[in-house]
DSSP file (Angstrom, degrees, kcal/mol; ACC not computed):
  #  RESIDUE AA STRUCTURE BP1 BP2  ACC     N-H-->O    O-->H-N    N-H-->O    O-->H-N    TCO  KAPPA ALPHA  PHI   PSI    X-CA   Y-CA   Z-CA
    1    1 A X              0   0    0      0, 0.0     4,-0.3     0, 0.0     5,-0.2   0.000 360.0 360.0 360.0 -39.1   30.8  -38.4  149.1
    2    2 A X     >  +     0   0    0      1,-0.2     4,-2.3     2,-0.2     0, 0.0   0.868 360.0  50.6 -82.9 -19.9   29.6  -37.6  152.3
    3    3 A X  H  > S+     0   0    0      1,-0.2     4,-2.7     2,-0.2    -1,-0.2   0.769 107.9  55.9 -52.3 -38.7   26.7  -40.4  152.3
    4    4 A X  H  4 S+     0   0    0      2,-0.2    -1,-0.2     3,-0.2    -2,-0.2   0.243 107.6  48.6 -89.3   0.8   29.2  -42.8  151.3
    5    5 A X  H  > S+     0   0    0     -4,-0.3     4,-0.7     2,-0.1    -2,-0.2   0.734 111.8  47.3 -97.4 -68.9   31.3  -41.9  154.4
    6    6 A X  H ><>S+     0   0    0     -4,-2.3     3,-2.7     1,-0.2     5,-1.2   0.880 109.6  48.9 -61.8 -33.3   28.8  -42.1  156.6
    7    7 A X  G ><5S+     0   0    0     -4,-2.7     3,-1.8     1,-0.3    -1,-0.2   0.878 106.0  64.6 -72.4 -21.0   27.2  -45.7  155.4
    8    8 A X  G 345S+     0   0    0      1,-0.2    -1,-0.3    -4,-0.1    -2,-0.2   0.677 108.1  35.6 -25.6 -33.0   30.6  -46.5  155.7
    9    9 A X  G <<5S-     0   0    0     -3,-2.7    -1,-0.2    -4,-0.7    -2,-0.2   0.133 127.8 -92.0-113.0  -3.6   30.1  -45.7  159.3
   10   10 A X  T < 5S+     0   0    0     -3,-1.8    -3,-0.2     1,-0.3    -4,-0.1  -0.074  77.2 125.6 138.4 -82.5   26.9  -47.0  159.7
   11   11 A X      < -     0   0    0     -5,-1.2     2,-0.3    -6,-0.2    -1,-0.3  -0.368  45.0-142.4 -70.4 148.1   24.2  -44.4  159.1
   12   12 A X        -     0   0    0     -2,-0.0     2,-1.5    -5,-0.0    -1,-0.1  -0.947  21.7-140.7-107.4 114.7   21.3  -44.5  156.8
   13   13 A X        -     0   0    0     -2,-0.3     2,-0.5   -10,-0.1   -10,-0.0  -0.628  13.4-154.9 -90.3 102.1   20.8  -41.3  155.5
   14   14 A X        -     0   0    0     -2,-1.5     2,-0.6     2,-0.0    18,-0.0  -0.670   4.8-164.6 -79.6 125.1   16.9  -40.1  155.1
   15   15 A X        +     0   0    0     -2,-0.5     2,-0.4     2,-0.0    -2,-0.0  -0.848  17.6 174.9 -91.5 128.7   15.9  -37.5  152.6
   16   16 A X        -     0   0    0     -2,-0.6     2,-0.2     3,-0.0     5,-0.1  -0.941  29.9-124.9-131.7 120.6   12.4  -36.3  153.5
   17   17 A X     >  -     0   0    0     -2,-0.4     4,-0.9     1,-0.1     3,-0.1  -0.528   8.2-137.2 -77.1 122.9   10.8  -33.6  151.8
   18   18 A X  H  > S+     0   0    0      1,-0.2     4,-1.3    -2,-0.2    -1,-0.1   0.673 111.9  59.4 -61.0 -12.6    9.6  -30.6  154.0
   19   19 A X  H  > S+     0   0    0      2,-0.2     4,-1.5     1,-0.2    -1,-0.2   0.984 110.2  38.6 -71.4 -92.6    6.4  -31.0  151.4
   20   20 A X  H  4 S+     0   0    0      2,-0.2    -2,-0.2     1,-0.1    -1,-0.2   0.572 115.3  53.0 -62.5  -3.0    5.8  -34.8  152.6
   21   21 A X  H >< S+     0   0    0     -4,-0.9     3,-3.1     2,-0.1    -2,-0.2   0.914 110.6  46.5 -84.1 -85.4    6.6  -34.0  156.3
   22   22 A X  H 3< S+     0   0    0     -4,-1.3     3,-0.2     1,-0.4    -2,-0.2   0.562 120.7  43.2  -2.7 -57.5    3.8  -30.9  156.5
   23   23 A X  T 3< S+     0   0    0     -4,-1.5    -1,-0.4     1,-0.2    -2,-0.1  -0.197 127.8  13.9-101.6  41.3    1.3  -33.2  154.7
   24   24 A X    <>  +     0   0    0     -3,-3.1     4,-0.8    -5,-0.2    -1,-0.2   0.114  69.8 160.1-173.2  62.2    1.4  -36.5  156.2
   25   25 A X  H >>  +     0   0    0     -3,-0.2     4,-3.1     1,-0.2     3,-1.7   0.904  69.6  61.5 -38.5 -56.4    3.3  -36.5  159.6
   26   26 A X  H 3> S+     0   0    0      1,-0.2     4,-4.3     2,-0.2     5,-0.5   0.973 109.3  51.1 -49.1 -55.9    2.3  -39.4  161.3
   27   27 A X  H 3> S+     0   0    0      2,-0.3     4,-0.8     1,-0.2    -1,-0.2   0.705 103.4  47.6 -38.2 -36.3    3.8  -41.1  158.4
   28   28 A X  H <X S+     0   0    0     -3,-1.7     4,-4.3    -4,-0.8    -1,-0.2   0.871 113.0  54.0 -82.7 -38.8    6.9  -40.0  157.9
   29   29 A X  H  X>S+     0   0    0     -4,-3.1     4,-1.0     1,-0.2     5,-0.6   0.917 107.4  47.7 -55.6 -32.5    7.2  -40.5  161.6
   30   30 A X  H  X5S+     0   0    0     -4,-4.3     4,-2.1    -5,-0.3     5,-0.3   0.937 113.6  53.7 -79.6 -33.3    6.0  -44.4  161.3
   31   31 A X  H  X5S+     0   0    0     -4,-0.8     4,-2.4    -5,-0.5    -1,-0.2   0.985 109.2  50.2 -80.0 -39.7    8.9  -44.6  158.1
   32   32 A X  H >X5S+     0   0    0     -4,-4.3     3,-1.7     2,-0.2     4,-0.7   0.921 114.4  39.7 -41.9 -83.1   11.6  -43.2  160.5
   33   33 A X  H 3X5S+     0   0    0     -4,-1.0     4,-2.5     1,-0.3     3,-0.3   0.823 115.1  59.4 -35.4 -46.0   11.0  -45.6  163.2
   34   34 A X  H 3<XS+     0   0    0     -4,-2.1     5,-1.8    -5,-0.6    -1,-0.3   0.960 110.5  34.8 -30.1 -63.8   10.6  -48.0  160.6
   35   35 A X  H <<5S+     0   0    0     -4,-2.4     3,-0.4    -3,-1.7    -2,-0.2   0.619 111.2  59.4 -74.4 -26.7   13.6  -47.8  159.2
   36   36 A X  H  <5S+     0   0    0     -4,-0.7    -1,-0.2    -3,-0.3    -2,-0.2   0.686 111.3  52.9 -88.6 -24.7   15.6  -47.0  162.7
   37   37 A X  T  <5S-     0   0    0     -4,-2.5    -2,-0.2    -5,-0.3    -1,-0.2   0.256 126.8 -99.5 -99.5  27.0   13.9  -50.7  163.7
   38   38 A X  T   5S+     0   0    0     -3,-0.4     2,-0.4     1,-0.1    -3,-0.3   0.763  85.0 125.9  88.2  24.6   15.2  -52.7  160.5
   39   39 A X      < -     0   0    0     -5,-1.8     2,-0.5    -6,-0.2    -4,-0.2  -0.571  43.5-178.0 -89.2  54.3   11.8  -52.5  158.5
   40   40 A X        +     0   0    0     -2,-0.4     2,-0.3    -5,-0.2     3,-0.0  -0.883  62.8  42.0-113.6 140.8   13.0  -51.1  155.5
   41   41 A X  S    S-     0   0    0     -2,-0.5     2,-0.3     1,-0.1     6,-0.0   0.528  92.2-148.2 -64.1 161.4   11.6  -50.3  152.9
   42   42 A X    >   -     0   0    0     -2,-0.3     3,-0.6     1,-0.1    -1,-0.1  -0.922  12.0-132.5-111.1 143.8    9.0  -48.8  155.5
   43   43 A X  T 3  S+     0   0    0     -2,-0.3   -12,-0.1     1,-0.2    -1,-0.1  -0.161  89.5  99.1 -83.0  48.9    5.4  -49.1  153.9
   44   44 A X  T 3  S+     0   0    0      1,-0.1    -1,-0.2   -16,-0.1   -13,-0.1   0.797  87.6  38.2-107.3 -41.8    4.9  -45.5  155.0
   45   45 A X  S <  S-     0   0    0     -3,-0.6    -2,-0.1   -17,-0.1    -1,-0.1   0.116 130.7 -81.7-116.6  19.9    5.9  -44.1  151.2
   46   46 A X  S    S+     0   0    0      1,-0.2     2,-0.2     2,-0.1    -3,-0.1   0.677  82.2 150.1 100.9  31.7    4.3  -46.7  149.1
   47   47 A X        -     0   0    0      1,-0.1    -1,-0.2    -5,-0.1    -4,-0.0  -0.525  59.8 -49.0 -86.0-160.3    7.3  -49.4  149.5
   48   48 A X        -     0   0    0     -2,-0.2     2,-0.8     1,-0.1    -2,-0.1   0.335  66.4-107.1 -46.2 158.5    6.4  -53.6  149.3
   49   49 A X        -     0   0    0     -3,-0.1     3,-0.2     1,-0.1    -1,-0.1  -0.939  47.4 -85.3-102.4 128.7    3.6  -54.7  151.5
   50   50 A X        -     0   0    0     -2,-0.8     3,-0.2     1,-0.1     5,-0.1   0.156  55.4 -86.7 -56.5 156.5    4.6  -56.5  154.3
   51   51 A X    >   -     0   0    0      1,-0.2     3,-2.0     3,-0.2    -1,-0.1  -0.257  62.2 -77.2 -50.0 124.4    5.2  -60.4  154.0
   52   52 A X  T 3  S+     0   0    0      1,-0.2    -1,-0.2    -3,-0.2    -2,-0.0   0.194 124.6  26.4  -0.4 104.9    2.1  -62.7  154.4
   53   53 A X  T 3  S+     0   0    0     -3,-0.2    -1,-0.2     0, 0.0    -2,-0.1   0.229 104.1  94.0 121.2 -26.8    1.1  -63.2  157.6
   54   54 A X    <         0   0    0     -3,-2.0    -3,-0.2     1,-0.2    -2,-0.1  -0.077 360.0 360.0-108.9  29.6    2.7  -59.6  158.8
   55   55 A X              0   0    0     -5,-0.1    -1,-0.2    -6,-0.1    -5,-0.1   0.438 360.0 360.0 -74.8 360.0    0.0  -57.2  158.5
């Protein structure tokens, strides 16, 4: 309920596990910022590989 209020509003809610934060920071950071600049799925956690041409 309370996700669906807030993408209602907007927000994209990230779960990140204190587990995958601990071992792979840099990463998690590059899938926030990913994600806060429209590049979602972020390949940071094994999404799509960017389009041809967009490495």
């Amino acid at each position: 309920m309370r996700d669906a209020w807030l993408a209602a509003r907007g927000v994209k809610v990230l779960r990140i596990r204190a587990q995958e934060v601990l071992g792979d920071f840099e990463a998690v950071v590059i899938h926030i910022v990913g994600t806060a600049c429209g590049d979602y799925p972020s390949t940071a956690f094994g999404g799509p590989p960017p389009p041809p041409g967009e490495d």
